[in-house]
Structures are given as C-alpha cells and as structure tokens.
PLY file of the C-alpha trace (Angstrom):
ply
format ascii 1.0
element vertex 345
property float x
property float y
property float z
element edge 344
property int vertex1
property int vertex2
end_header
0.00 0.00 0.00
2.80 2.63 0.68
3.92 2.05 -2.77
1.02 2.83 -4.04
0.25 5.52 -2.17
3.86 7.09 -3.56
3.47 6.19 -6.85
0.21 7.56 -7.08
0.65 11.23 -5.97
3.66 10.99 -7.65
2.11 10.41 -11.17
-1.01 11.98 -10.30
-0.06 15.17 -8.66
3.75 15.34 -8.89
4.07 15.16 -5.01
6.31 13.30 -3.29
4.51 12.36 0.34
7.27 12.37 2.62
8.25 9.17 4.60
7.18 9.95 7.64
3.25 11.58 6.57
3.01 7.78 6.28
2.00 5.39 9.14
1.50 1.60 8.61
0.40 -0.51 11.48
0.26 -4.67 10.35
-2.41 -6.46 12.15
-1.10 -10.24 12.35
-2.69 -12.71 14.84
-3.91 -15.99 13.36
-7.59 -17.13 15.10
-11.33 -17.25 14.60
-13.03 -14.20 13.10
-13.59 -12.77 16.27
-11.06 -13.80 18.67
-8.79 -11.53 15.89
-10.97 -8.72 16.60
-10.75 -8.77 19.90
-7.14 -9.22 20.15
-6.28 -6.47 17.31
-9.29 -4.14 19.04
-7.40 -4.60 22.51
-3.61 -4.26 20.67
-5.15 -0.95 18.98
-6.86 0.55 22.29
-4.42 0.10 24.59
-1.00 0.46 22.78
-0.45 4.54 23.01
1.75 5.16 20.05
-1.23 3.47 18.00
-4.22 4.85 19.62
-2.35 8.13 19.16
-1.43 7.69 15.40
-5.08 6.65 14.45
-6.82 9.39 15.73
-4.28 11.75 14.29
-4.85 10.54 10.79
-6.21 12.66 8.53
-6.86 9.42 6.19
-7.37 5.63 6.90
-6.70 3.56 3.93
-7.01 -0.32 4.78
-6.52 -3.16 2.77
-7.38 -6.86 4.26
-7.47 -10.07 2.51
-9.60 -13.15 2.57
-10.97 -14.09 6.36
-9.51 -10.68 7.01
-12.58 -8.92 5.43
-15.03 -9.69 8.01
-12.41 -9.32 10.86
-11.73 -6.22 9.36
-14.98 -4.66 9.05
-15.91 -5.88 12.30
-12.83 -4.11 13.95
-14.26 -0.87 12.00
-17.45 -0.75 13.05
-15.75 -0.94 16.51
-13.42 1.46 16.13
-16.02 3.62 14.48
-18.65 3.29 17.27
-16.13 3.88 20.08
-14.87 7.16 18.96
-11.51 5.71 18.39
-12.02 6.33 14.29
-14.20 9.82 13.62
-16.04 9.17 10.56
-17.07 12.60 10.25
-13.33 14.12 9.89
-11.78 10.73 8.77
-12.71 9.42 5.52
-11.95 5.33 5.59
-11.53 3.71 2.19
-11.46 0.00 2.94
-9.90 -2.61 -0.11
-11.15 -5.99 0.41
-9.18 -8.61 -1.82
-10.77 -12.20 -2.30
-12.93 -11.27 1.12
-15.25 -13.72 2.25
-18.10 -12.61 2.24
-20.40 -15.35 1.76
-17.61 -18.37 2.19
-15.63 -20.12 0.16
-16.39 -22.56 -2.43
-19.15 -25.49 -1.31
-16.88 -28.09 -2.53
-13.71 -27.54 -0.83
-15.12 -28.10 2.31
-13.97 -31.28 3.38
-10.26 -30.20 1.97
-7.35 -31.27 4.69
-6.25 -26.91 4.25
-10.13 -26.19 6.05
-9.68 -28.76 9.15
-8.38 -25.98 11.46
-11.25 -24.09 13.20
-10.27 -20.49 11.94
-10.88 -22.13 8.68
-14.26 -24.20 9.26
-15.55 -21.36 10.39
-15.29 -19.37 7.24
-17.80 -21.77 5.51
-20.45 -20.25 8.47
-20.67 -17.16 5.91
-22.61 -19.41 3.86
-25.50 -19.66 6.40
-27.19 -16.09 6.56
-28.44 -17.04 10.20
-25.25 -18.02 12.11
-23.80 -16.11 14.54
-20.78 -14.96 12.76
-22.55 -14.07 9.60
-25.23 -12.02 11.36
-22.34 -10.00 13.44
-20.80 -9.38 10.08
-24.09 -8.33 8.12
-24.76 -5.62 11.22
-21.22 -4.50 10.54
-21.29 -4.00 6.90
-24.52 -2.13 7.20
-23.64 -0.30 10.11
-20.03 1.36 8.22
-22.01 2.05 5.26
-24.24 4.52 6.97
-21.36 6.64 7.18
-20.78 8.90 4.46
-17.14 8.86 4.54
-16.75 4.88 4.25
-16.18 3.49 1.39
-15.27 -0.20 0.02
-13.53 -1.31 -2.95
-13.90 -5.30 -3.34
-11.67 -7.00 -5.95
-12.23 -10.44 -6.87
-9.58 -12.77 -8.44
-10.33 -14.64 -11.79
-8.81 -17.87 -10.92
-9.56 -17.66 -7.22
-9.32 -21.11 -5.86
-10.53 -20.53 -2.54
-13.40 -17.64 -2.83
-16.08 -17.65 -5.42
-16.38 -13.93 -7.42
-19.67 -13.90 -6.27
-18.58 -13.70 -2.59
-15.40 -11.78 -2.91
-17.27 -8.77 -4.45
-20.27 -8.96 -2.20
-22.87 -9.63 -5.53
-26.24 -9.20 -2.99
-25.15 -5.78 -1.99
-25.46 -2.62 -4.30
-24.70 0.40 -2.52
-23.42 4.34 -3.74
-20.08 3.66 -2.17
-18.89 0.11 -3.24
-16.92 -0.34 -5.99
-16.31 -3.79 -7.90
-13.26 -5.06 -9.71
-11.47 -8.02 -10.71
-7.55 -9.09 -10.78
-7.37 -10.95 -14.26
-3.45 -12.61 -14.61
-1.96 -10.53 -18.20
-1.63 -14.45 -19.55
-5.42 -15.00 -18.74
-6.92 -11.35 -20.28
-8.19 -11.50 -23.87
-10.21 -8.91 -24.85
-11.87 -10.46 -27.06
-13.11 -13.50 -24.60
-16.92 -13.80 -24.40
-16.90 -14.84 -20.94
-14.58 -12.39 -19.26
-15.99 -9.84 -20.86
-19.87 -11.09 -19.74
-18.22 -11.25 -16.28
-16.67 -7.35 -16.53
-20.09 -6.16 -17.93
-21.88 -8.34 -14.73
-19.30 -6.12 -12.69
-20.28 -2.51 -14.57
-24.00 -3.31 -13.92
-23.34 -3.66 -10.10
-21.46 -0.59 -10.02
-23.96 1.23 -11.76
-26.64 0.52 -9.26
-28.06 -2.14 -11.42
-28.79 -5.92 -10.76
-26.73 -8.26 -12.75
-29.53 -11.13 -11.96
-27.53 -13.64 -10.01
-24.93 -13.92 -13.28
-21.64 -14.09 -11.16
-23.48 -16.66 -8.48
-23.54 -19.39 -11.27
-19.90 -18.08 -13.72
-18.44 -18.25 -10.28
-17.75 -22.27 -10.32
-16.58 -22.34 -13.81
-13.93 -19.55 -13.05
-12.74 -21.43 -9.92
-8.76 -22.38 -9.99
-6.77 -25.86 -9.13
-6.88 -25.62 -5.44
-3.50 -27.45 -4.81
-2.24 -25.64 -8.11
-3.92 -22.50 -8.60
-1.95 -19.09 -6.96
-5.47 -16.39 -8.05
-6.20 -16.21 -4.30
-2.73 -15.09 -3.01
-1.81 -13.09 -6.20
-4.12 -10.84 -6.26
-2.17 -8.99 -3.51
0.72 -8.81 -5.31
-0.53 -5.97 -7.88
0.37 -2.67 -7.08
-2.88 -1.77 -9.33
-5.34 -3.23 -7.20
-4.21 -1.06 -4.33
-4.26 2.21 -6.75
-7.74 1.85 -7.25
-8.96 2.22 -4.01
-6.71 5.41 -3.77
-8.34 6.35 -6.89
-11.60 5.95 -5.69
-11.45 7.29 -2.48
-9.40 10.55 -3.46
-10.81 11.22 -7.01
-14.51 10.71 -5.91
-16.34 12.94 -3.26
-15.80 14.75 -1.11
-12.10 14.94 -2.78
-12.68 14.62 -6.52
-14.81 15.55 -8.67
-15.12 12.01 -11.11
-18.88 10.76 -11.09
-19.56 7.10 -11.38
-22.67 7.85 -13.28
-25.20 5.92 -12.27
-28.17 4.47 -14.45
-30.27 4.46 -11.69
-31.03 6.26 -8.64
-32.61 2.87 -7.03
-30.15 1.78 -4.08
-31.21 0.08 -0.93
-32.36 2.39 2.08
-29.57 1.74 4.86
-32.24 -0.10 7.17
-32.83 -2.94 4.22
-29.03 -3.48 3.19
-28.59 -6.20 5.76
-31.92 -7.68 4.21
-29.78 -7.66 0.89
-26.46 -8.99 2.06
-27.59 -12.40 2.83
-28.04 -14.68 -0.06
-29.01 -18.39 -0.11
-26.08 -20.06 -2.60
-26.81 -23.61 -2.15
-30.19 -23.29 -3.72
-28.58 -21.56 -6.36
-25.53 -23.05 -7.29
-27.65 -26.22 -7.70
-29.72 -25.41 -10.85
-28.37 -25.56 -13.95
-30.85 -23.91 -14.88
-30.59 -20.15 -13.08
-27.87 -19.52 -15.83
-30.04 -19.30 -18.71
-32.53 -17.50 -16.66
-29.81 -14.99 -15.04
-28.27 -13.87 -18.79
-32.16 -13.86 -20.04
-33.09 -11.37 -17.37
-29.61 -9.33 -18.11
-30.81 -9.42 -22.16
-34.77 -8.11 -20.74
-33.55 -5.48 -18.77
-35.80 -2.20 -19.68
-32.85 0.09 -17.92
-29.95 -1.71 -19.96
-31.72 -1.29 -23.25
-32.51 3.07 -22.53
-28.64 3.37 -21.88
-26.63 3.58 -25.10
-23.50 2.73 -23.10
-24.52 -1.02 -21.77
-27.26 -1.47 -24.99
-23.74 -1.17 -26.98
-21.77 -3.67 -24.89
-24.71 -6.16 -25.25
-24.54 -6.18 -29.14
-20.57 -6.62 -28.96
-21.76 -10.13 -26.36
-23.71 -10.81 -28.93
-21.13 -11.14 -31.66
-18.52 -12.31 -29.16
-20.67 -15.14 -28.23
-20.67 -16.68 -31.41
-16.85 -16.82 -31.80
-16.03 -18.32 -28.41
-14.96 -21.65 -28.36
-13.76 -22.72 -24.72
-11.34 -25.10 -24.37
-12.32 -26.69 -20.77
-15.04 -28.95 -19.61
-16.69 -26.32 -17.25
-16.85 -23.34 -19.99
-17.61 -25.82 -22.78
-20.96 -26.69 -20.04
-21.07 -22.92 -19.72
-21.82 -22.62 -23.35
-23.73 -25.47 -23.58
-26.51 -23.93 -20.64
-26.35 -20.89 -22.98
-27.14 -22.45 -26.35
-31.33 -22.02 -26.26
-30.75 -18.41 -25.47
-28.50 -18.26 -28.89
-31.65 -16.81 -31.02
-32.19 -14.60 -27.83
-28.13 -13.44 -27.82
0 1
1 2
2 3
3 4
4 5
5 6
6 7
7 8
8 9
9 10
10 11
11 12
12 13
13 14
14 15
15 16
16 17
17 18
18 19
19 20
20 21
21 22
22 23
23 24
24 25
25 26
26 27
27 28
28 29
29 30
30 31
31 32
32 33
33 34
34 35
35 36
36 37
37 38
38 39
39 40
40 41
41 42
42 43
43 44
44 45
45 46
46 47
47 48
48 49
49 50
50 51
51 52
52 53
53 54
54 55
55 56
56 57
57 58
58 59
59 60
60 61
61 62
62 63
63 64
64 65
65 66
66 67
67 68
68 69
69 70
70 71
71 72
72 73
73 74
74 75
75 76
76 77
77 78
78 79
79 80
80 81
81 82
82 83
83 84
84 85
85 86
86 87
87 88
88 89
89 90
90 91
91 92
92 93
93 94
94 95
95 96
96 97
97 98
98 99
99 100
100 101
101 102
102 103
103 104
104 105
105 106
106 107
107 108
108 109
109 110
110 111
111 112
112 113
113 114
114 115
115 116
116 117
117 118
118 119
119 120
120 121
121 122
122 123
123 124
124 125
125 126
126 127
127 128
128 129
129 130
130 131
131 132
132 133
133 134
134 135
135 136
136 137
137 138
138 139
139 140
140 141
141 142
142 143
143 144
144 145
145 146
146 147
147 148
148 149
149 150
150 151
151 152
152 153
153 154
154 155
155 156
156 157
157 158
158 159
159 160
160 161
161 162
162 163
163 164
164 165
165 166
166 167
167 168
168 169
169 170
170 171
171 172
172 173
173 174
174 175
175 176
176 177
177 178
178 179
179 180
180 181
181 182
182 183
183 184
184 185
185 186
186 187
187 188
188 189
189 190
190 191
191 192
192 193
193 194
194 195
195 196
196 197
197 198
198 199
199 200
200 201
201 202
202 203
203 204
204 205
205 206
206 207
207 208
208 209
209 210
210 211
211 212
212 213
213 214
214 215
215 216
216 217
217 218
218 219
219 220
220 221
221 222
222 223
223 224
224 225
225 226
226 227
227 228
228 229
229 230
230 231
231 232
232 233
233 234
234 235
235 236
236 237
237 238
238 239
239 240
240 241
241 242
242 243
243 244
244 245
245 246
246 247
247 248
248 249
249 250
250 251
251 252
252 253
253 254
254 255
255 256
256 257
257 258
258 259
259 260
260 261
261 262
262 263
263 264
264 265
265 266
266 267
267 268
268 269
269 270
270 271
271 272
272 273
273 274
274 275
275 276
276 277
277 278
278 279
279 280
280 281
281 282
282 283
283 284
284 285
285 286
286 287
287 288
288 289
289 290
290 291
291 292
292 293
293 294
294 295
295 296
296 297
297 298
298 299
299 300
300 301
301 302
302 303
303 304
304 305
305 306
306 307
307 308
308 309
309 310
310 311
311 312
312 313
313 314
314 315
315 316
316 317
317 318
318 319
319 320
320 321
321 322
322 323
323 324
324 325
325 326
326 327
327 328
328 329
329 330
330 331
331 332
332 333
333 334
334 335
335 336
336 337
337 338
338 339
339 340
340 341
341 342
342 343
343 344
C-alpha cells in the first residue's frame, strides 16, 4: 500500500509524500473471526503510540485479505462506534481482496487446508443465520451509513478458494462500493466472451443495477486448481489493485470531482441493506438452470436497453458469443446452458 500511495501522488499530482506523513500498522494474529478482533481491538486501544497515530490521521486507507474482510470490518465498526475512528473528519476507504463474504467454495469443504477451526468457520458465511454471519451483516450495514466509508472489493479470476460472487459482495449494491477483478496478463483476452460477460456483470453492479444472479452461477466455472492454482494469493501482489482504491477514495467525493454515473437512482435504504447482504447459494448453485434465466433477465432489462452505453456492450456479447470456443469442460458446459438463449443473444 505505501507504494502505491507514492506512486500515485507521484504520477497523479507530482508530489512526493514524505516518509514519515506515512504510518502503517500490520495487524497479524492468526484465530477465529472474532477472537482476531478482539485481540487487534485490545492491541489498537491500549497500545499509546497506535491509539495516538489513528486518531491523528487525517486518512485511513485499509486493505485486508480473505478471512480478514469480516475481521476487518468488524474491527471498524468498533473502532467507528467507540470514537476511536471519527467518521465525520476521517474518511476510511477499505480494499477488500478475495474477502469472504459469503464463504468459500461449497466443494472444498472437506479439503485437509479447512480442518483448522479459523478455517471451518469461514464456511459459516454461507448460512445467513449463524452467529458470525449475522455480526458481520450488522457491521457492513452499520459502516455504510457513514458517508465517509467506502469499500472497494476486488475479486480474483482464478480464485481457488473464494467464489467472485462472494469476494465482491454480488447481494449488496450500494453508492459507495466499488467492484473489480484481478485478471493474470496471460489470462486477459479482450476479445473472450466470458470475461468480458463477467466485466459487464461487474459494470451493472457498479452502476446501481442488478446483474440477476450472473456471477453466483460463472463463479464455479472460473474457480482455480486448489492445490495448483496461486489467483487467491496473487491478487495482492498488484500494485494496481491497491491504486484503485486510492483512486476511488481521493478522485470521488468529497475529494474529486469524477462521477460514477449511475443508471439508476434505485439503491437500498440503509435499514434494508442487511436484508440484501444475505443470499441463499446452495439453492442456487444447484440449478443448472438459473444460468439461462440470469443472462435472459440481463438481455430483458428495460434500464440496460434506454442506456446507449450497456445497450452497446450487449450487441458486442452478442457477436462475441458466437466466436467463443472454450477449451475446458466447465466453460464448454457454460456454453452449452447458454445455447437455447442463442436466437435470444
């Protein structure tokens, strides 16, 4: 993050931020979801120096990773409600790589990695009703009702551990989250009619628009080699994925002046985004046959047809659609659940 923070007045304002305007403060403790609040809540109370530098910052930029998501927005929420954080002069921008948000993949469960209890646990984000996922649901809605908080979730395209649809927090669509996804250079093609499906599932969320449960069933066909695959750890590893949140939070409001313009002005009221974080997978992920029915509802859309930007895009799927020819079982299924809605593409 400090590079990034650097590079990015550097090339974007031709500052140099000198070393010491810069605090970090690494919060490692391995544990269940809460005993690491707890411990990092109680390390960040009662240490001086830290309680000090916090509530001197003029800016709180913090990045967390996997299981750290809901530890970290937990801890927020704390530090928020106890005064330790002030919203109202502090403006937190929170990036959330591969967070679990509603757990991992179904089928890894009974994987040797997921026998510790810090690990079990994360498949409780699944269930909408446990304990842990309700005390993360209150915290998520109760950040958000600050005007100064925002999120940026990035998903990873070969994620082995977290589906896309949980890492970016699909049930939620909110004025101050934004989506993205780390694609590996060797993976990115243009041209590809999935990835760019998924990118266009990704602008609809942004724009305040439902994708219709797409990314809940491209999610499995995207997932990596568990014992092979590196998308859940590399994702941290790109200095880009950390600009973006910078960009966001400092090029938006209140500090910028760049609009996401949005196609609708429909967003949750803050008392029903809990209602809208919770979503039953299982059900889901199940049906084969949700996937036609998601990309149908994306191709019906009345408020994707009136905007020329997205109406454009879907004429491009169309064509792209037709000259995709996946090489792997899973996409070669993918295109075979889409083939009776080839007349409608």
């Amino acid at each position: 993050m400090i590079t990034a923070v650097k590079r990015y007045f550097h090339e974007n304002h031709n500052f140099t931020i000198p070393e010491e305007s810069i605090t970090t403060i690494p919060l490692e403790w391995e544990g269940k979801v809460l005993e690491r609040v707890d411990r990092f809540y109680q390390q960040l109370t009662e240490t001086k120096e830290l309680n000090k530098l916090i509530k001197e910052a003029d800016v709180i930029l913090w990045a967390t990773h996997s299981q750290g998501t809901p530890v970290s927005t937990i801890l927020l929420r704390r530090l928020i409600d106890n005064k330790m954080i002030d919203i109202e002069r502090q403006p937190v921008c929170m990036l959330a790589m591969a967070g679990i948000f509603y757990g991992p993949f179904p089928s890894i469960r009974g994987n040797l990695y997921f026998e510790a209890d810090a690990a079990r646990e994360l498949f409780e984000f699944m269930d909408s009703k446990s304990d842990i996922s309700i005390e993360f649901q209150d915290a998520i809605s109760s950040v958000l009702s600050h005007a100064y908080f925002k999120i940026v979730l990035v998903g990873s395209m070969q994620d082995q551990v977290v589906p896309l649809y949980s890492s970016i927090m699909s049930g939620v669509i909110h004025p101050r989250i934004l989506r993205a996804i780390y694609i590996d250079g060797e993976l990115y093609n243009s041209n590809d009619f999935l990835i760019r499906l998924i990118l266009f599932a990704l602008k609809l969320l942004n724009l305040g628009l439902s994708d219709h449960g797409l990314l809940i069933h491209l999610s499995q066909a995207l997932a990596g080699n568990f014992w092979q695959g590196e998308g859940h750890s590399t994702i941290y590893e790109e200095i880009d994925v950390f600009t973006l949140s910078l960009q966001y939070l400092f090029e938006t409001s209140p500090f910028g002046s760049f609009e996401i313009t949005k196609t609708t002005n429909t967003y949750q009221k803050l008392n029903d985004t809990k209602k809208k974080i919770s979503i039953n997978t299982s059900k889901l992920l199940n049906n084969p046959f949700h996937l036609p029915w998601a990309v149908r509802g994306i191709w019906d859309d009345r408020r994707i047809h009136e905007d020329e930007r997205l109406s454009s895009e879907l004429v491009q799927l169309q064509g792209l659609f037709d000259q995709w020819h996946p090489a792997t079982t899973r996409l070669k299924e993918i295109k075979f659940r889409l083939e009776p809605l080839r007349a409608r593409l």
